[in-house]
N, CA, C and O atoms as a GROMACS GRO file, in nm:
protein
  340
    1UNK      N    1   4.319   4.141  17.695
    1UNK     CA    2   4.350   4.021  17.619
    1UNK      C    3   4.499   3.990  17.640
    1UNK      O    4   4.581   4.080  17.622
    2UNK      N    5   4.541   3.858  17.679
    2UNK     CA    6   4.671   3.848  17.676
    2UNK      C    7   4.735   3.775  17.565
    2UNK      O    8   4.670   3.712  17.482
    3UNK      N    9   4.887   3.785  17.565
    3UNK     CA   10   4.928   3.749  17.433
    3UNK      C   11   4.903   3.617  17.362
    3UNK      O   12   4.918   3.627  17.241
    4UNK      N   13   4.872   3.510  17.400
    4UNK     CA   14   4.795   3.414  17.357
    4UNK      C   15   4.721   3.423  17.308
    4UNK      O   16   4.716   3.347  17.211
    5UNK      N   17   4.631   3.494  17.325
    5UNK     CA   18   4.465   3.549  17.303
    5UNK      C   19   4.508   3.633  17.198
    5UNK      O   20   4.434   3.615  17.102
    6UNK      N   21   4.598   3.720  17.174
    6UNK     CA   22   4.615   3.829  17.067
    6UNK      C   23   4.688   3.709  16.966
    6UNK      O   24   4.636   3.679  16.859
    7UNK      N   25   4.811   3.646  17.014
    7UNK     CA   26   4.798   3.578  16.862
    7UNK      C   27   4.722   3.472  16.834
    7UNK      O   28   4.742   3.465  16.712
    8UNK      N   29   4.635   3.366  16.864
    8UNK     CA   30   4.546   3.291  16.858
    8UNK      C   31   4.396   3.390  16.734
    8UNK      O   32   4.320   3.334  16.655
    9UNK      N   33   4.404   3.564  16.772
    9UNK     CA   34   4.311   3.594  16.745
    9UNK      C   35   4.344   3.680  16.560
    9UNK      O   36   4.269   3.711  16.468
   10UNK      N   37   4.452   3.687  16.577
   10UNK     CA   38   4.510   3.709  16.448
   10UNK      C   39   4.528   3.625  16.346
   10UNK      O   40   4.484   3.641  16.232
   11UNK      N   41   4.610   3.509  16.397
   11UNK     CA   42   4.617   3.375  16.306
   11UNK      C   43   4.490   3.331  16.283
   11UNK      O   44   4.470   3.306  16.164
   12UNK      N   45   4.390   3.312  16.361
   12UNK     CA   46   4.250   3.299  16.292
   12UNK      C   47   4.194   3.398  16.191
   12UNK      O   48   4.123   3.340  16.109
   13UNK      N   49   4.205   3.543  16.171
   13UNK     CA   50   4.171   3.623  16.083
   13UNK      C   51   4.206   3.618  15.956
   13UNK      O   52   4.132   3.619  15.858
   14UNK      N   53   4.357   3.609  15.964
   14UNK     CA   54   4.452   3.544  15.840
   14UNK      C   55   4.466   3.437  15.818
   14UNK      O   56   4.552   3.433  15.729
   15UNK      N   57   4.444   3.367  15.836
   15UNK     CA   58   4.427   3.214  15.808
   15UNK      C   59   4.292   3.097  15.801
   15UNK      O   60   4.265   3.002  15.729
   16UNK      N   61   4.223   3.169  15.929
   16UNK     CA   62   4.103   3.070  15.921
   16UNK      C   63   4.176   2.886  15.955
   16UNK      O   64   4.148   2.788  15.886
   17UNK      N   65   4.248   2.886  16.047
   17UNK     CA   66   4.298   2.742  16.034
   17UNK      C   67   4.183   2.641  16.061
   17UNK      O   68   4.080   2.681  16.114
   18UNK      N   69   4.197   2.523  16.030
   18UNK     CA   70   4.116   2.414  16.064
   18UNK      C   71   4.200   2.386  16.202
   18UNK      O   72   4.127   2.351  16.295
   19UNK      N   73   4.329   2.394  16.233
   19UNK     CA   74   4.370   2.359  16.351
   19UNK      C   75   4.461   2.441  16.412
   19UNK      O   76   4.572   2.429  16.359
   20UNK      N   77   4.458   2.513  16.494
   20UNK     CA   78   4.523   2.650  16.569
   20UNK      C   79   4.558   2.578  16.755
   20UNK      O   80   4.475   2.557  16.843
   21UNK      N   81   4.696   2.559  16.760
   21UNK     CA   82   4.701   2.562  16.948
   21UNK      C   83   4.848   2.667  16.957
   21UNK      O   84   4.956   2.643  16.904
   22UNK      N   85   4.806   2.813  17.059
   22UNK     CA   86   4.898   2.819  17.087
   22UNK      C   87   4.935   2.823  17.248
   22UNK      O   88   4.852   2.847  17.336
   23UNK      N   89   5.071   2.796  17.271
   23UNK     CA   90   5.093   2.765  17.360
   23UNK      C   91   5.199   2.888  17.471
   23UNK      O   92   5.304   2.920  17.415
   24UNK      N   93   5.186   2.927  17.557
   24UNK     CA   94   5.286   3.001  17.607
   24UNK      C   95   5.388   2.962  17.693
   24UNK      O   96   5.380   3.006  17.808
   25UNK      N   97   5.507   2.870  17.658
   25UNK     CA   98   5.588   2.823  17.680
   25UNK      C   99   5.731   2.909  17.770
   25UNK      O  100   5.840   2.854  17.783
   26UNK      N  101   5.703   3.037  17.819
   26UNK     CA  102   5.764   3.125  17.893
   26UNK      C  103   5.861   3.080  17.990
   26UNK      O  104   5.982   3.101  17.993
   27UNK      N  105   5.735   2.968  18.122
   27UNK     CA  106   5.768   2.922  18.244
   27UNK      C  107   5.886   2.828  18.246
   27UNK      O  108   5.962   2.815  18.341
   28UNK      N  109   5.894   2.743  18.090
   28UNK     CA  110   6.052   2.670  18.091
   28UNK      C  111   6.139   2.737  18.037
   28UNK      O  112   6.249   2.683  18.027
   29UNK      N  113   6.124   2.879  17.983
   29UNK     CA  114   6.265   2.948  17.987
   29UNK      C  115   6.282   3.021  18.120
   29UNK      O  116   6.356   3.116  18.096
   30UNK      N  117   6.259   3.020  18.204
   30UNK     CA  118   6.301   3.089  18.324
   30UNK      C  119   6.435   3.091  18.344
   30UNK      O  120   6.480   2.983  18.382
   31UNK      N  121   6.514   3.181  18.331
   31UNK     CA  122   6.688   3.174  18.342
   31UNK      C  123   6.715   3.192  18.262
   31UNK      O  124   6.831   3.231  18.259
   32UNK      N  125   6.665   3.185  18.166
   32UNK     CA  126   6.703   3.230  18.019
   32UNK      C  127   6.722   3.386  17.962
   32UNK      O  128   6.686   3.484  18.028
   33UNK      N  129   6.786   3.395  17.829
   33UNK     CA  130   6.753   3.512  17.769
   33UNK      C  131   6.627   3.536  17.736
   33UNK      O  132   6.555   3.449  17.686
   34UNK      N  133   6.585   3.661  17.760
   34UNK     CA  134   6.476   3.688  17.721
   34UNK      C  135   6.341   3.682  17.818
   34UNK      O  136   6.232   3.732  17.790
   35UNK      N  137   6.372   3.614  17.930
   35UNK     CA  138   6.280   3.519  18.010
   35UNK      C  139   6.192   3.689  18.060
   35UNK      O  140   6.261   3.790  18.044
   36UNK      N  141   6.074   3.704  18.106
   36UNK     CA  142   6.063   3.800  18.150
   36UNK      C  143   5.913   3.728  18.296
   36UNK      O  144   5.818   3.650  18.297
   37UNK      N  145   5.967   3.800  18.371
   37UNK     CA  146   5.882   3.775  18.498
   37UNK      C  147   5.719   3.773  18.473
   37UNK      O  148   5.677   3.869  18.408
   38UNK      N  149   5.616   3.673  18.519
   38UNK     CA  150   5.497   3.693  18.448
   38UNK      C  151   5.419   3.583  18.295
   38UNK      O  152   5.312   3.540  18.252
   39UNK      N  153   5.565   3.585  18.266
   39UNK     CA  154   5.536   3.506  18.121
   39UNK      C  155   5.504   3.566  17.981
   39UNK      O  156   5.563   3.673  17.964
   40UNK      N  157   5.440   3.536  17.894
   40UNK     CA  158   5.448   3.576  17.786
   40UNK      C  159   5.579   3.642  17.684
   40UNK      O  160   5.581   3.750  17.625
   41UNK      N  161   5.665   3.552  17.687
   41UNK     CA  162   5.762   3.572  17.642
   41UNK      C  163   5.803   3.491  17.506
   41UNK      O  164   5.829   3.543  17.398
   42UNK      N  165   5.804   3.352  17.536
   42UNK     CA  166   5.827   3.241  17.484
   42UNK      C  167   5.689   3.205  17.406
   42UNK      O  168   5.579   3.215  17.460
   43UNK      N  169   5.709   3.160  17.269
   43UNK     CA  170   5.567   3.075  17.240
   43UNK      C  171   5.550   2.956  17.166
   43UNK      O  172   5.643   2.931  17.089
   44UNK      N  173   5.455   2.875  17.167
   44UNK     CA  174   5.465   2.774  17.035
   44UNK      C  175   5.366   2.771  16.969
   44UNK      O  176   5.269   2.756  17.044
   45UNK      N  177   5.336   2.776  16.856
   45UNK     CA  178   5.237   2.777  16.785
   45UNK      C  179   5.234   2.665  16.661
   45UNK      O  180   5.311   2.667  16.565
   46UNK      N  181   5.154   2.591  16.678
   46UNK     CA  182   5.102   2.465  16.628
   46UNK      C  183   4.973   2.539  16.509
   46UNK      O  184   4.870   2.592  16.553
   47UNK      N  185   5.002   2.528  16.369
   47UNK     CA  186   4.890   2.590  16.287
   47UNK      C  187   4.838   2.468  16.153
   47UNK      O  188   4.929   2.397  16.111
   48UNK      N  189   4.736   2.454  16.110
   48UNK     CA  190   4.747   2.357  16.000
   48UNK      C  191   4.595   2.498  15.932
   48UNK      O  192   4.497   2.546  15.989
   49UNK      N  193   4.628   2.508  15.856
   49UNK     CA  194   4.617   2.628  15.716
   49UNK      C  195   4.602   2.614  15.609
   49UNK      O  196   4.701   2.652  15.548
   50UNK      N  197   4.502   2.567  15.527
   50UNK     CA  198   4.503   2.543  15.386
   50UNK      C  199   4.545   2.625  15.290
   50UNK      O  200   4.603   2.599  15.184
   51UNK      N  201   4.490   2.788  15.362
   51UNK     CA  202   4.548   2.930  15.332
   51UNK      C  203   4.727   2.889  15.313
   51UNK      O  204   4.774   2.975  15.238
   52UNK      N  205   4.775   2.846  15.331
   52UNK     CA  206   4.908   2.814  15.316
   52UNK      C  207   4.986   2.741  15.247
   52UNK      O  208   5.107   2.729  15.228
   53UNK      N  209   4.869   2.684  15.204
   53UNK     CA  210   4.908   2.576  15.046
   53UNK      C  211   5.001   2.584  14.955
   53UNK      O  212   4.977   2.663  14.863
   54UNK      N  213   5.119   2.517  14.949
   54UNK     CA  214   5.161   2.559  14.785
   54UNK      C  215   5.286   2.673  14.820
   54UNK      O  216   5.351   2.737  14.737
   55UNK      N  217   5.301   2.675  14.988
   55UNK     CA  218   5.397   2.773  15.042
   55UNK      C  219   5.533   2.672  15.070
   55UNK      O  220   5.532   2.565  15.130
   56UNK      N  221   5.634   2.732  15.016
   56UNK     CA  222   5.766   2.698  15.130
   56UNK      C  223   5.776   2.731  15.228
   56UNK      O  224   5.721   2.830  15.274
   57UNK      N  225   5.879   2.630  15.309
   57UNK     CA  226   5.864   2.672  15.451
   57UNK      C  227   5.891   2.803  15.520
   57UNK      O  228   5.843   2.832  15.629
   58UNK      N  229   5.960   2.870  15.459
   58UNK     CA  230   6.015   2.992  15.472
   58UNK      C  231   5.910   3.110  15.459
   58UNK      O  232   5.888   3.214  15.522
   59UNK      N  233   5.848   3.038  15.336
   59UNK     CA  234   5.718   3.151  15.314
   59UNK      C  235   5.600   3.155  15.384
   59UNK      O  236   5.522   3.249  15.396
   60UNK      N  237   5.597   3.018  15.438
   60UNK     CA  238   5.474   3.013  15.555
   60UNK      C  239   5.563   3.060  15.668
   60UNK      O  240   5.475   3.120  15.730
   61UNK      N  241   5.646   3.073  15.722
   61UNK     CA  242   5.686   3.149  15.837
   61UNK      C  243   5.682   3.303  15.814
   61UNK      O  244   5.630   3.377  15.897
   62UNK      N  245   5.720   3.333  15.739
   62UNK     CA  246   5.694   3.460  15.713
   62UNK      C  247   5.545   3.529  15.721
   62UNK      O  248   5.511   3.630  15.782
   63UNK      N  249   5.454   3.423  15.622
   63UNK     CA  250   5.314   3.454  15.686
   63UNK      C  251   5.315   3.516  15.768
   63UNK      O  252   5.310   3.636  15.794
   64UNK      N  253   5.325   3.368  15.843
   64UNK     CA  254   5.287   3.349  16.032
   64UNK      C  255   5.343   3.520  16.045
   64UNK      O  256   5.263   3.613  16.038
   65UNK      N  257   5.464   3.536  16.061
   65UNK     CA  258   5.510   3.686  16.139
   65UNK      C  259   5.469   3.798  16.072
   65UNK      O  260   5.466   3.906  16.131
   66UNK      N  261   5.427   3.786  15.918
   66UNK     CA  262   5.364   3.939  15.918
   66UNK      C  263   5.189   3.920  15.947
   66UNK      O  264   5.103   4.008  15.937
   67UNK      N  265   5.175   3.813  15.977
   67UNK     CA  266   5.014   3.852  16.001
   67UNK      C  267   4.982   3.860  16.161
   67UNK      O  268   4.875   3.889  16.215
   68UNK      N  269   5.111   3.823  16.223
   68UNK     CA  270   5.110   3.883  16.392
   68UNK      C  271   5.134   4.005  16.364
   68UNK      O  272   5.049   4.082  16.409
   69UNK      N  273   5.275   4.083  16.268
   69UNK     CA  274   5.248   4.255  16.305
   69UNK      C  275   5.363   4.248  16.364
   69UNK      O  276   5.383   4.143  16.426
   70UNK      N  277   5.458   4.341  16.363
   70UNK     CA  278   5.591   4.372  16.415
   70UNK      C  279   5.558   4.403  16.590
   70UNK      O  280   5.640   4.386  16.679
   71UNK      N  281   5.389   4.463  16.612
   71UNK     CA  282   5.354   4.504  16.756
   71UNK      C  283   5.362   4.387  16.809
   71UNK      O  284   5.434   4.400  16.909
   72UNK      N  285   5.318   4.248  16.794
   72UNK     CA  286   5.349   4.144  16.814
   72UNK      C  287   5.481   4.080  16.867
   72UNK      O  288   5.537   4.055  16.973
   73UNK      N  289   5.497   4.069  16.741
   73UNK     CA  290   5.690   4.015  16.711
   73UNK      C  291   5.775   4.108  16.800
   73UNK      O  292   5.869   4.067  16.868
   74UNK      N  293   5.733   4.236  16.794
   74UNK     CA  294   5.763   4.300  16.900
   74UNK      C  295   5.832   4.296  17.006
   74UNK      O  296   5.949   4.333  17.022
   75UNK      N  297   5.724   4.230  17.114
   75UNK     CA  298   5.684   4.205  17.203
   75UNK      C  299   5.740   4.066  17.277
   75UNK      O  300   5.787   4.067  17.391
   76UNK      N  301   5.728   3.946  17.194
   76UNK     CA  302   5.779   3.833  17.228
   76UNK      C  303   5.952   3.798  17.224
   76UNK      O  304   6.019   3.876  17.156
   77UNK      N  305   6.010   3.710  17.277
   77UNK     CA  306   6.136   3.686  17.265
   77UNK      C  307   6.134   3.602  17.155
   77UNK      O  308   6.193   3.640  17.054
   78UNK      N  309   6.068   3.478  17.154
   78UNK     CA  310   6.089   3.342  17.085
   78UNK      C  311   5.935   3.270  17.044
   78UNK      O  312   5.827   3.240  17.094
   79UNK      N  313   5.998   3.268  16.937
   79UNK     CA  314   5.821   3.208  16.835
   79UNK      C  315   5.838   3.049  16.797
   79UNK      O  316   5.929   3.028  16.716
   80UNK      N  317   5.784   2.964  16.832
   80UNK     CA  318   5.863   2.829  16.741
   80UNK      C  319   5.730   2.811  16.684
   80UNK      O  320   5.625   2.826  16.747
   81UNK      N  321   5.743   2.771  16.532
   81UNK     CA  322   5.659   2.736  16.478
   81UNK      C  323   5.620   2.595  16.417
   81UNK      O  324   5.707   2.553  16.341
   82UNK      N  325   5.539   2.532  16.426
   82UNK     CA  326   5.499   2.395  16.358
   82UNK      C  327   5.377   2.443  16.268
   82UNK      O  328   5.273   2.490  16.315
   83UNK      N  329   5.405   2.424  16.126
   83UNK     CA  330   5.312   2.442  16.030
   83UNK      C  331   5.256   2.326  15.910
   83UNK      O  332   5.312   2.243  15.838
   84UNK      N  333   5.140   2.362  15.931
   84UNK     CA  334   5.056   2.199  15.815
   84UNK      C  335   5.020   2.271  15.710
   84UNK      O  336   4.981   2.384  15.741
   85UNK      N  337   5.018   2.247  15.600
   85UNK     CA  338   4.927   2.343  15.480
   85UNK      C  339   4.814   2.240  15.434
   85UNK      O  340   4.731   2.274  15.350
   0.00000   0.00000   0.00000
């Protein structure tokens, strides 16, 4: 499973979104910090979450990163998040 697939498959467990895209945005940091050969480095994740209702923004990001798991967060350089509740 690659990292798309691992967080796509988490944020659905914890959340159940009505609308989930994530994206692996790696190939336009090339040159960058962090950039790593291959991809999966960079990500964007687009979520709309009812599970998230009633959250500040801060607190729905936080979600988002403890329900990826530090093995996750880990792993990646850069997370950008867009969130709907």
């Amino acid at each position: 499973m690659n990292m798309s697939e691992e967080i796509r498959t988490r944020l659905q467990q914890a959340f159940a979104p009505e609308r989930l895209v994530v994206t692996d945005e790696s190939e336009r940091h090339r040159g960058h910090a962090g950039y790593r050969e291959g991809g999966e480095s960079h990500f964007r994740v687009e979520i709309a979450a009812p599970a998230l209702a009633g959250q500040g923004r801060l607190a729905r990001h936080r979600a988002v990163h403890a329900a990826l798991g530090p093995e996750i967060m880990g792993r990646i350089h850069a997370l950008a998040l867009k969130i709907e509740a």
